[in-house]
N, C-alpha and C positions, 0 to 999 in steps of 0.2 A: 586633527586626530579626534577619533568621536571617545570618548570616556563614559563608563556608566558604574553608578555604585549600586546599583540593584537589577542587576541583568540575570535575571532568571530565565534557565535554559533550559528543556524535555532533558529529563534525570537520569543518565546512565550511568557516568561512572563518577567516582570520587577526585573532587581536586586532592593535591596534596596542600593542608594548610600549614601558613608560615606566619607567627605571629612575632612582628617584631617588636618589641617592651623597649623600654628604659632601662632595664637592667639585665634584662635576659633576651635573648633568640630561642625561640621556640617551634617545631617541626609537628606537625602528627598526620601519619596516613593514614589511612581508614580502606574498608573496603565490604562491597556486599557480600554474603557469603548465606548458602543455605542456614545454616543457624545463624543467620543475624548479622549485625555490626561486627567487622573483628579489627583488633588495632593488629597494624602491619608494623607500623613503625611509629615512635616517640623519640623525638630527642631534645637536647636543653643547654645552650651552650651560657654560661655567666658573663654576661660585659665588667670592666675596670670600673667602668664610670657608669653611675645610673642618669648621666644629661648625654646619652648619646642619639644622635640621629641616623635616621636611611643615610649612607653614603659614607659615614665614619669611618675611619680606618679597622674601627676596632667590632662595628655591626657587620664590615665586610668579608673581615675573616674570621667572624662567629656564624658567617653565612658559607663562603666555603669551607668553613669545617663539617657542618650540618651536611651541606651536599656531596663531600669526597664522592660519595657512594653513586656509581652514574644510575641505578634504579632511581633515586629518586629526582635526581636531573633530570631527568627525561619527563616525568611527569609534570603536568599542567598544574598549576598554582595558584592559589584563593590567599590573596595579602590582605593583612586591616589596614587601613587609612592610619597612617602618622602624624597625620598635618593638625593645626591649628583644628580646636574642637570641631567639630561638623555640627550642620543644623540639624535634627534629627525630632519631628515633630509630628503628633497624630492631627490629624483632620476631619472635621464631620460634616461634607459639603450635599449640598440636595442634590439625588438622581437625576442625573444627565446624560447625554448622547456619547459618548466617550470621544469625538471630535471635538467637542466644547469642554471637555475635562480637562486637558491638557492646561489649555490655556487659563484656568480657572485655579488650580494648583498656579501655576505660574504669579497669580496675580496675589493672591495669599503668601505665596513664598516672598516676592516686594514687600512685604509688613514683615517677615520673619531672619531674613537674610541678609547681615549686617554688611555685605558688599553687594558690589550693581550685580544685576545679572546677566552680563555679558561676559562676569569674570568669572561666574560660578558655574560648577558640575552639579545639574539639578537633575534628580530622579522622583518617581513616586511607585506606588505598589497599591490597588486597591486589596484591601485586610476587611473587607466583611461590608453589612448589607443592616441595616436598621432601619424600623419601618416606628411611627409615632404616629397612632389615628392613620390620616389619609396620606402622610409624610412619610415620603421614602428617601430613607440618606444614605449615602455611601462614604464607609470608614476608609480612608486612605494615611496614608505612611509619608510625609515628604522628604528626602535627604539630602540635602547642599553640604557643597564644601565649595573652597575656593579653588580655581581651575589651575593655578599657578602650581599652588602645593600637592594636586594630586599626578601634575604632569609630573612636576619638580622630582616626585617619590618615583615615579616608573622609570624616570631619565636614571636614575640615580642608581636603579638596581640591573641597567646594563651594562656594568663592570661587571657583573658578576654571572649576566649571561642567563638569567633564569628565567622559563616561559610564563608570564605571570598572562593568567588568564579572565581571574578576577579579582576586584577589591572592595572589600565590605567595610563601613563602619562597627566598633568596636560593639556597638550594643543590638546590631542586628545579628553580629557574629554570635554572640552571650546568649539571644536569645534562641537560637538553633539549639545550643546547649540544651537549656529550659526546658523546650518544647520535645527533645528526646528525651530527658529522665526525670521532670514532674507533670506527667500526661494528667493524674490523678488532682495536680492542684491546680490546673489553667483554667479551670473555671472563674477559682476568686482573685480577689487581690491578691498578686504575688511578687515581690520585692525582690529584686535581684542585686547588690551592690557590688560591683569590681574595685578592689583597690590596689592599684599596681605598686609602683615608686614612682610616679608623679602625679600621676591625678588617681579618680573615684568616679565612677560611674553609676550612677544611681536612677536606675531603672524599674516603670512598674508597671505589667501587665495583667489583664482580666481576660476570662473568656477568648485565650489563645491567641490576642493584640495585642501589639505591646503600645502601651497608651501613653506613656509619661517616661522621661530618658533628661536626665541632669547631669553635667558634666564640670566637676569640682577640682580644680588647681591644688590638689594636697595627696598623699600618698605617704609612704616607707622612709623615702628619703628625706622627708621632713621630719621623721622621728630621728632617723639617724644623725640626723644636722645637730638635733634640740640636744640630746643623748653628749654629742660632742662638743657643744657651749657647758651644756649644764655639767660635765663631768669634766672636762677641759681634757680632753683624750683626742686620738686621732681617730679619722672616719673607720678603718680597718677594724680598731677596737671596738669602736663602737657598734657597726657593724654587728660584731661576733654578740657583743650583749644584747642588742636588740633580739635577734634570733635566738639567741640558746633559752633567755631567761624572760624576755619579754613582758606580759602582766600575771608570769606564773603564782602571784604572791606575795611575793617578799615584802618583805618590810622590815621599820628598824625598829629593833625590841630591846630596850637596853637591859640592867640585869647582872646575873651575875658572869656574863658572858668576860672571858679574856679579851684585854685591850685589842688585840688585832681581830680578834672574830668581832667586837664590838666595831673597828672600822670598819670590817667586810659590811655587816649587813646595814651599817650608818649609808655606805657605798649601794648597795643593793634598794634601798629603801630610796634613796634618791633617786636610782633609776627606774623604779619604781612608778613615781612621783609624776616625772618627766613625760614616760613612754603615757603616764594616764591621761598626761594634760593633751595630747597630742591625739590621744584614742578619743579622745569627750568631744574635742573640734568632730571627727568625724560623726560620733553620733548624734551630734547636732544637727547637722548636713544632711544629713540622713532622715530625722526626722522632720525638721524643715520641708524637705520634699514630702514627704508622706502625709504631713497636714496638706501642702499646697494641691497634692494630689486629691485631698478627700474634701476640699473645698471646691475645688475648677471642676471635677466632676460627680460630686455631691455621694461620695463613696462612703461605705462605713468601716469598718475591723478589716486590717490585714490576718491572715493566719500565719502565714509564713515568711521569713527571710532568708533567703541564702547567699550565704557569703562568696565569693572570690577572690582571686588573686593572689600573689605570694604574699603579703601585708595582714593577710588571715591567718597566717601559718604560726604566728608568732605564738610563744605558748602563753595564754589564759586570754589570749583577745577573741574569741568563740566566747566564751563564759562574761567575759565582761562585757561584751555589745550586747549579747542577751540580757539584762540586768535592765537592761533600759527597755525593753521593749514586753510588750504583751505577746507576741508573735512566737511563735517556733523558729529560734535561729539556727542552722545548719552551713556546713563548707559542704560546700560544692565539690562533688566528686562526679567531673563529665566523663568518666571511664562505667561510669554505674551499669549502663545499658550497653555495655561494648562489650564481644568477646575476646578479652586479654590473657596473655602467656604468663600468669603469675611467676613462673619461674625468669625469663625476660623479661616482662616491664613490674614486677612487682615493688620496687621501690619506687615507682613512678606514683606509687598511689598516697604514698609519705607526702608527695607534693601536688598531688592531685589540683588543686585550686587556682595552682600557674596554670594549668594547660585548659581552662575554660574557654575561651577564646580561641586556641588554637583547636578544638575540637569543635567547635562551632565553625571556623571557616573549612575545614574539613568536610561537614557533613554538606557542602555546597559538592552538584554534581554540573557532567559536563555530556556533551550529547558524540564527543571524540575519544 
């Protein structure tokens, strides 16, 4: 069975994208339209559990809940890859015959790809043309995954019967997003981070290539976890205080405040505490990469960073990742450039930051 995660087709119509999370099932169609982008369809189903995989009981019938509708069965489908992180790495090899390209990728991917490669789904994409003095190189994209986990994901979504046409990794998905609604910033450095509920994606592109992509084992649910040792509550509670109150603030001010408002906010100020120590791992992470990035390619000043993922949503974590950085921090709203039904998808934009990703495999087309 031939597999490709970078099968670029002549552009007609839109897949429908399907982004399956840890925590959520996510839908969005798109479609050309004389004025522009328009959203056809968005939807968003919550999983129980944020460790679920392709094939779970409970991703399967958050998948046919999503599809009831046969318009959108019927349409051909752009999934992200699930599996165990992918290799996902920029390249600057000297100008060659494209019969010798192949094989030359291949042999760099050997140095970068921690299984053999006879077990792995290797792609690449040449991304641009640089010339130094008499030196002429060519920018190339490489993408591996291991071949087990990307059959494994397509076996897996034949109970459910759905024509999956393509499958993109998460940070070439994101950066579809990017490159439709910061046209104005792709010149410089520009920082993209995903933070779902289990991992963090940490991506950074210049001059419309995406150059640098890190991929971090931490997310939402690990605040949820912290949240439920440190407070000794159940995940559901914790849960609810994550989201409603997050790093809105609080803290604990004691005073002349009554005994139980004085626990409330004793309570408040610990979660407080918690949800920070857990936000600071991430900007660490965060900028960990962005040094190694202005080292490995001798870069200067980011301007901007834009946020993703539900894990952004949380109230005061925009304001407190900004704190650390010199850059302009913004959430990601990939609806920016679409024309949408404010009165249909208008609370979609409340959570605009989940459907990054699913608007990004979306804007993948197909030549059927």
């Amino acid at each position: 069975m031939s597999v490709s995660l970078l099968s670029w087709v002549k552009p007609k119509r839109h897949l429908l994208g399907l982004d399956v999370g840890k925590s959520a099932v996510k839908v969005v169609q798109l479609a050309s339209t004389r004025k522009g982008l328009m959203l056809k369809y968005a939807g968003l189903t919550d999983l129980a559990t944020a460790d679920a995989d392709v094939g779970d009981r409970g991703v399967t019938m958050a998948l046919y809940d999503l599809f009831k509708e046969s318009r959108l069965r019927r349409q051909k489908i752009a999934i992200n890859f699930t599996g165990r992180s992918p290799v996902v790495r920029y390249l600057l090899l000297p100008k060659m015959p494209p019969d010798e390209l192949g094989e030359a990728v291949r042999w760099e991917a050997k140095k970068l790809v921690p299984f053999p490669m006879e077990e792995t789904v290797l792609d690449y994409l040449i991304v641009g043309e640089t010339q130094e003095r008499d030196l002429k190189r060519i920018e190339v994209l490489l993408v591996a995954a291991e071949r087990a986990a990307v059959l494994g994901q397509l076996e897996s979504l034949k109970q459910v019967n759905l024509p999956i046409a393509a499958m993109d990794v998460n940070p070439l998905a994101l950066f579809n997003t990017i490159q439709l609604n910061y046209k104005s910033d792709l010149d410089d450095n520009l920082v993209f981070v995903d933070i779902g509920a289990s991992k963090m994606d940490i991506n950074i592109s210049k001059q419309g290539v995406l150059r640098f992509t890190r991929n971090v084992q931490m997310g939402g649910e690990e605040i949820t976890q912290a949240v439920m040792r440190g407070l000794q509550i159940e995940r559901e509670e914790a849960e609810r205080l994550k989201r409603q109150k997050g790093l809105s603030g609080a803290s604990a001010q004691a005073g002349a405040a009554a005994p139980m408002e004085g626990q409330a906010q004793d309570k408040d100020g610990r979660l407080h505490e918690i949800i920070k120590t857990e936000a600071d791992r991430m900007i660490l992470e965060t900028q960990r990469s962005m040094d190694y990035y202005r080292a490995q390619f001798r870069e200067g000043s980011v301007k901007k960073i834009v946020l993703m993922g539900g894990t952004c949503l949380m109230p005061g974590f925009q304001e407190y990742f900004a704190s650390y950085f010199d850059a302009n921090v913004e959430l990601d709203d990939p609806f920016a450039e679409i024309v949408c039904d404010e009165g249909a998808f208008g609370d979609f934009r409340l959570m605009a930051p989940r459907f990054s990703t699913g608007v990004g495999l979306a804007l993948r087309k197909t030549d059927a």
